[in-house]
N, C-alpha and C positions, 0 to 999 in steps of 0.2 A: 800232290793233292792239297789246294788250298781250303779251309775251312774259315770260314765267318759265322760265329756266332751271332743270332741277333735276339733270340728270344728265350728264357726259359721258360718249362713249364711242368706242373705237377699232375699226374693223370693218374687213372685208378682201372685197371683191366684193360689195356689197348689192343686195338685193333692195329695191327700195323697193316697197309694197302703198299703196297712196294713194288714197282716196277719198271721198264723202258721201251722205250721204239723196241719191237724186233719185226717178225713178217708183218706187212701191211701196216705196221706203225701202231698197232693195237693196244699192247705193252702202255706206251706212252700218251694214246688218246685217251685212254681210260683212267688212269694216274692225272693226265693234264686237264678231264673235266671234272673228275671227283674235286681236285684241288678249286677250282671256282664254281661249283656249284654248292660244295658243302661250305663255302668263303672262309678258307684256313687261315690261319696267320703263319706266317713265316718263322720258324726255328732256328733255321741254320740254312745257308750257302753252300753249297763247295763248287768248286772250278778245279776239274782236272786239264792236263795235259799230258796226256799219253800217246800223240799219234805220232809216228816215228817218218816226218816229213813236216816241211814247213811251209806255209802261205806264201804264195810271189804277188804282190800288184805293184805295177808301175816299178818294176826293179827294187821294188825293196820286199824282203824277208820278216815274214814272223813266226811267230808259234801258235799253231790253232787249240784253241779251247772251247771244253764245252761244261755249260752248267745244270747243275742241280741243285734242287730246293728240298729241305725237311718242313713239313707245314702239319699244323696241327688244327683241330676243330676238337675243342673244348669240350664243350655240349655234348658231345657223342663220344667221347674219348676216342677220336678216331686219328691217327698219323698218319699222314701221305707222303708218301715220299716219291718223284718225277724229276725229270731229267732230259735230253737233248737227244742224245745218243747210248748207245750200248759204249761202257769202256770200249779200249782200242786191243788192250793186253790184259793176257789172263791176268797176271800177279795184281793190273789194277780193279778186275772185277772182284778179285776177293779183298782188297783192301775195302772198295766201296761197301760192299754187302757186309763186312765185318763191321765197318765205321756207322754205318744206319743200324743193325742191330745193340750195338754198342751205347749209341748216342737214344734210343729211343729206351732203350732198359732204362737210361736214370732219370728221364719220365716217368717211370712208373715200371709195375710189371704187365709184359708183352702176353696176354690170352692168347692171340694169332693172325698169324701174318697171311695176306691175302696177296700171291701174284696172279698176276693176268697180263696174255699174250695172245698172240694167232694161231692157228692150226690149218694145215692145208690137206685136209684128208687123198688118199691116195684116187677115191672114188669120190670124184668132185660132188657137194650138194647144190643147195640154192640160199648157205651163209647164215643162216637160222638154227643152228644147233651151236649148245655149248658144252664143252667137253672137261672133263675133271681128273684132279689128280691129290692126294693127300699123302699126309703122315703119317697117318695110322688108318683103319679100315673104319672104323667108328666114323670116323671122320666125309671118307667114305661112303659109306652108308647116310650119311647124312646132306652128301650131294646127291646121291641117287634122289632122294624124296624132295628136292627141289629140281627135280628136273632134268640134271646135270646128268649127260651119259660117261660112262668109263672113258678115259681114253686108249684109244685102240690099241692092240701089243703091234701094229706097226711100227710104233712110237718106242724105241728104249732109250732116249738119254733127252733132257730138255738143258739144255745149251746156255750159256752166260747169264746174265743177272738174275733175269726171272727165273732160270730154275736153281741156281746156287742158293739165292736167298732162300728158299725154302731147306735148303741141306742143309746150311749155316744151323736156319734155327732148329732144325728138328733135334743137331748134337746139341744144343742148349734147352732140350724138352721143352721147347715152342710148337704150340700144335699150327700144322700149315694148309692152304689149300692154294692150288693152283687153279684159275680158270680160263680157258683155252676158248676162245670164239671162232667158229666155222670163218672161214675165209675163200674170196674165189679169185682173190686176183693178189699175190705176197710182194710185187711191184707198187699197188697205188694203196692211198691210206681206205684202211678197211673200217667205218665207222658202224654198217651194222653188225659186225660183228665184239666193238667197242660197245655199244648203244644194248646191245643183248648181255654182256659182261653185269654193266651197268645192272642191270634190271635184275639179276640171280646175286649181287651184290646189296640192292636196295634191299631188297624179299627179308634174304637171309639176316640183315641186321636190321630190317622192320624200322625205315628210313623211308621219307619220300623225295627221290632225286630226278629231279626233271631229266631227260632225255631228247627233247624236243629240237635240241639245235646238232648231235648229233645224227638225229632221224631226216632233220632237212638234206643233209649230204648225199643221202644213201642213194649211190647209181641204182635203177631197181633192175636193170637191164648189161648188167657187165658182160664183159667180150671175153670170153675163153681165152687164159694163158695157155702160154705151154709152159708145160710143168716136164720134169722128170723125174717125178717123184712126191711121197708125200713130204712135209717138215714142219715144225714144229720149234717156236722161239724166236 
Protein backbone atom coordinates (compact mmCIF):
# COMPACT_ATOMS: atom_id res chain seq x y z
CA UNK A 1 0.00 0.00 0.00
CA UNK A 2 1.28 3.25 -1.31
CA UNK A 3 0.52 6.47 0.78
CA UNK A 4 0.76 10.14 -0.44
CA UNK A 5 0.35 12.53 1.94
CA UNK A 6 -0.92 15.76 0.54
CA UNK A 7 -2.77 17.72 3.16
CA UNK A 8 -2.95 18.07 6.91
CA UNK A 9 -5.53 18.94 8.99
CA UNK A 10 -6.99 19.87 12.44
CA UNK A 11 -10.53 18.97 13.22
CA UNK A 12 -12.67 18.82 16.37
CA UNK A 13 -15.56 15.87 16.76
CA UNK A 14 -15.32 13.94 13.19
CA UNK A 15 -17.49 12.46 11.54
CA UNK A 16 -15.75 9.73 9.66
CA UNK A 17 -18.19 8.75 6.23
CA UNK A 18 -16.08 5.50 5.20
CA UNK A 19 -16.77 3.28 2.56
CA UNK A 20 -16.62 1.18 -1.18
CA UNK A 21 -18.10 -0.26 -4.22
CA UNK A 22 -19.86 -3.37 -2.86
CA UNK A 23 -23.58 -4.70 -4.24
CA UNK A 24 -24.87 -2.29 -6.89
CA UNK A 25 -21.77 -0.06 -6.25
CA UNK A 26 -23.58 1.84 -3.39
CA UNK A 27 -20.72 1.76 -0.83
CA UNK A 28 -18.82 3.78 -3.23
CA UNK A 29 -21.63 6.09 -4.91
CA UNK A 30 -22.41 7.43 -1.76
CA UNK A 31 -18.75 8.09 -0.53
CA UNK A 32 -17.89 9.41 -4.33
CA UNK A 33 -20.86 12.00 -4.22
CA UNK A 34 -20.58 13.11 -0.55
CA UNK A 35 -16.81 13.79 -1.57
CA UNK A 36 -17.95 16.47 -4.53
CA UNK A 37 -20.93 17.75 -3.23
CA UNK A 38 -19.55 18.63 0.29
CA UNK A 39 -16.27 19.84 -2.15
CA UNK A 40 -13.49 18.12 0.35
CA UNK A 41 -9.94 18.69 -0.02
CA UNK A 42 -7.89 15.97 -0.47
CA UNK A 43 -5.67 14.47 2.66
CA UNK A 44 -4.10 11.76 1.48
CA UNK A 45 -3.77 9.08 -1.53
CA UNK A 46 -3.25 5.66 -1.40
CA UNK A 47 -2.82 3.05 -4.26
CA UNK A 48 -3.01 -0.50 -3.36
CA UNK A 49 -2.00 -3.53 -5.21
CA UNK A 50 -3.37 -6.53 -3.99
CA UNK A 51 -4.76 -8.47 -6.92
CA UNK A 52 -3.06 -11.64 -7.32
CA UNK A 53 -2.89 -11.53 -11.46
CA UNK A 54 -1.53 -8.99 -13.83
CA UNK A 55 -2.72 -6.80 -16.81
CA UNK A 56 -1.84 -8.03 -20.51
CA UNK A 57 -2.24 -5.34 -23.45
CA UNK A 58 -0.42 -5.71 -26.68
CA UNK A 59 1.95 -8.49 -24.83
CA UNK A 60 3.08 -6.49 -22.28
CA UNK A 61 2.42 -7.07 -18.49
CA UNK A 62 1.55 -4.88 -15.50
CA UNK A 63 0.24 -4.67 -12.03
CA UNK A 64 -3.19 -3.42 -11.66
CA UNK A 65 -4.00 -0.81 -9.20
CA UNK A 66 -6.62 0.88 -7.51
CA UNK A 67 -7.02 4.05 -5.71
CA UNK A 68 -8.34 5.90 -2.89
CA UNK A 69 -8.74 9.30 -1.42
CA UNK A 70 -8.88 10.58 2.47
CA UNK A 71 -10.63 14.14 1.88
CA UNK A 72 -11.85 16.31 4.47
CA UNK A 73 -14.55 19.22 4.52
CA UNK A 74 -13.47 21.63 7.14
CA UNK A 75 -16.67 23.47 7.78
CA UNK A 76 -18.48 20.33 8.88
CA UNK A 77 -15.73 18.47 10.50
CA UNK A 78 -16.75 15.95 8.16
CA UNK A 79 -13.90 13.09 6.62
CA UNK A 80 -14.58 11.04 3.63
CA UNK A 81 -13.03 8.52 2.80
CA UNK A 82 -13.74 6.59 -1.18
CA UNK A 83 -12.16 4.45 -3.36
CA UNK A 84 -12.23 2.30 -6.61
CA UNK A 85 -12.81 -1.19 -5.42
CA UNK A 86 -13.15 -3.32 -2.37
CA UNK A 87 -9.53 -4.59 -1.41
CA UNK A 88 -8.65 -7.95 -3.26
CA UNK A 89 -7.23 -9.77 0.17
CA UNK A 90 -8.55 -9.94 3.62
CA UNK A 91 -4.96 -9.07 5.30
CA UNK A 92 -5.39 -5.73 2.82
CA UNK A 93 -8.92 -4.91 3.96
CA UNK A 94 -7.67 -4.61 7.46
CA UNK A 95 -4.62 -2.78 6.78
CA UNK A 96 -6.98 -0.27 4.81
CA UNK A 97 -9.69 0.11 7.50
CA UNK A 98 -6.75 0.12 10.24
CA UNK A 99 -4.69 3.00 8.12
CA UNK A 100 -8.11 5.42 7.62
CA UNK A 101 -8.97 4.97 11.31
CA UNK A 102 -5.52 5.66 12.17
CA UNK A 103 -4.74 8.51 9.86
CA UNK A 104 -8.12 10.34 10.59
CA UNK A 105 -7.53 9.96 14.71
CA UNK A 106 -4.65 12.62 14.34
CA UNK A 107 -7.18 14.93 12.85
CA UNK A 108 -8.74 15.05 15.66
CA UNK A 109 -10.99 12.73 17.80
CA UNK A 110 -13.34 10.54 15.66
CA UNK A 111 -17.29 11.01 17.30
CA UNK A 112 -18.49 8.43 14.39
CA UNK A 113 -17.95 6.62 11.71
CA UNK A 114 -20.70 6.37 9.19
CA UNK A 115 -20.57 3.18 6.56
CA UNK A 116 -22.92 2.69 3.81
CA UNK A 117 -23.69 -0.09 1.28
CA UNK A 118 -26.57 -2.19 -0.61
CA UNK A 119 -28.80 -4.64 0.77
CA UNK A 120 -30.76 -7.07 -1.35
CA UNK A 121 -33.50 -8.25 0.89
CA UNK A 122 -34.65 -11.80 0.58
CA UNK A 123 -38.39 -10.56 -0.31
CA UNK A 124 -37.60 -8.04 -3.19
CA UNK A 125 -39.08 -4.36 -2.50
CA UNK A 126 -39.44 -1.29 -4.88
CA UNK A 127 -35.53 0.16 -3.60
CA UNK A 128 -37.00 2.86 -1.22
CA UNK A 129 -36.14 1.52 2.33
CA UNK A 130 -33.00 1.96 4.29
CA UNK A 131 -32.00 -0.39 6.51
CA UNK A 132 -29.65 0.02 9.91
CA UNK A 133 -27.07 -1.36 11.91
CA UNK A 134 -24.96 0.01 15.04
CA UNK A 135 -22.76 -0.15 17.88
CA UNK A 136 -24.50 0.02 20.58
CA UNK A 137 -28.55 0.08 20.84
CA UNK A 138 -28.57 3.87 21.74
CA UNK A 139 -27.28 4.25 18.75
CA UNK A 140 -29.91 2.17 17.36
CA UNK A 141 -32.78 3.56 18.71
CA UNK A 142 -31.63 6.62 17.16
CA UNK A 143 -31.90 5.18 13.68
CA UNK A 144 -35.20 3.84 14.31
CA UNK A 145 -36.48 7.64 14.77
CA UNK A 146 -34.95 8.70 11.50
CA UNK A 147 -36.68 6.32 9.65
CA UNK A 148 -34.15 3.69 9.36
CA UNK A 149 -35.55 -0.05 9.86
CA UNK A 150 -33.54 -2.80 11.73
CA UNK A 151 -31.79 -4.80 9.51
CA UNK A 152 -33.33 -8.12 9.01
CA UNK A 153 -31.77 -11.31 11.26
CA UNK A 154 -31.51 -12.73 7.55
CA UNK A 155 -28.48 -10.73 7.60
CA UNK A 156 -25.51 -12.20 10.32
CA UNK A 157 -22.18 -10.95 9.10
CA UNK A 158 -21.61 -7.65 6.71
CA UNK A 159 -18.51 -8.71 4.68
CA UNK A 160 -15.17 -6.47 3.81
CA UNK A 161 -14.62 -2.80 4.36
CA UNK A 162 -17.98 -1.45 5.05
CA UNK A 163 -18.57 -3.85 7.71
CA UNK A 164 -14.90 -4.12 9.36
CA UNK A 165 -14.59 -0.43 9.49
CA UNK A 166 -17.32 -0.29 11.93
CA UNK A 167 -15.71 -3.46 14.13
CA UNK A 168 -12.16 -1.69 13.93
CA UNK A 169 -13.67 1.35 15.49
CA UNK A 170 -16.25 0.05 17.78
CA UNK A 171 -12.77 -1.99 19.71
CA UNK A 172 -11.34 1.82 19.77
CA UNK A 173 -14.92 2.99 21.49
CA UNK A 174 -15.90 4.66 18.17
CA UNK A 175 -19.64 4.84 18.14
CA UNK A 176 -20.57 3.47 14.48
CA UNK A 177 -23.59 3.13 12.19
CA UNK A 178 -24.08 1.26 9.18
CA UNK A 179 -26.49 2.41 6.43
CA UNK A 180 -27.85 -0.24 4.01
CA UNK A 181 -30.00 1.02 1.06
CA UNK A 182 -32.86 -1.22 -0.41
CA UNK A 183 -31.53 -2.44 -3.74
CA UNK A 184 -33.16 -4.40 -6.80
CA UNK A 185 -30.68 -5.17 -9.14
CA UNK A 186 -26.66 -6.17 -7.06
CA UNK A 187 -25.31 -6.24 -10.87
CA UNK A 188 -25.92 -2.58 -12.07
CA UNK A 189 -25.03 0.60 -10.04
CA UNK A 190 -28.01 1.18 -7.66
CA UNK A 191 -28.18 5.16 -7.22
CA UNK A 192 -31.67 5.25 -5.64
CA UNK A 193 -30.64 3.41 -3.12
CA UNK A 194 -27.16 5.69 -2.85
CA UNK A 195 -29.53 8.96 -3.27
CA UNK A 196 -31.91 7.64 -0.14
CA UNK A 197 -28.34 6.86 2.02
CA UNK A 198 -27.72 10.21 1.08
CA UNK A 199 -30.89 11.96 2.34
CA UNK A 200 -30.94 9.83 6.19
CA UNK A 201 -27.24 11.04 6.21
CA UNK A 202 -28.07 14.79 5.23
CA UNK A 203 -31.20 14.63 8.10
CA UNK A 204 -28.99 13.17 10.70
CA UNK A 205 -26.10 15.68 10.67
CA UNK A 206 -28.69 18.64 9.68
CA UNK A 207 -26.65 19.36 6.33
CA UNK A 208 -28.13 20.26 2.88
CA UNK A 209 -26.78 17.91 0.12
CA UNK A 210 -28.11 18.17 -3.16
CA UNK A 211 -29.23 14.75 -4.51
CA UNK A 212 -30.38 15.83 -7.85
CA UNK A 213 -27.81 14.16 -10.10
CA UNK A 214 -27.99 10.84 -8.41
CA UNK A 215 -31.89 11.06 -8.75
CA UNK A 216 -31.45 11.59 -12.61
CA UNK A 217 -30.02 8.10 -12.90
CA UNK A 218 -32.55 6.23 -11.14
CA UNK A 219 -34.13 3.39 -13.66
CA UNK A 220 -37.69 3.85 -12.17
CA UNK A 221 -38.69 0.60 -13.87
CA UNK A 222 -35.82 -2.23 -13.21
CA UNK A 223 -36.07 -5.79 -14.61
CA UNK A 224 -36.08 -8.57 -11.93
CA UNK A 225 -32.67 -10.28 -11.25
CA UNK A 226 -32.33 -13.56 -10.36
CA UNK A 227 -31.19 -13.64 -7.23
CA UNK A 228 -30.54 -16.74 -4.78
CA UNK A 229 -30.66 -15.29 -1.97
CA UNK A 230 -30.52 -12.24 0.08
CA UNK A 231 -26.89 -10.19 0.73
CA UNK A 232 -25.57 -7.69 1.98
CA UNK A 233 -22.10 -5.53 1.41
Amino acid sequence: MKIDKIQDFSLKDIVLISSLPDMGKVGGIVTQHLTKELKTKKAAKIILTDKPWVTLKKGLIDLPHDEYELTVDEKNSIVVFTGENQPQEPASVFEMANFVLSTVSKMGNIKMVISTGGYLPGKSGNGEKVFGVATNSSLLKNLSEQKVKPLSSEVNSITWFNGLILGLGKNQNIDGIGLFGEIVNPETPQFQAASNIIKVIAKMLQLNIDTSELDKKIIKKPVEPKKEGPGIG
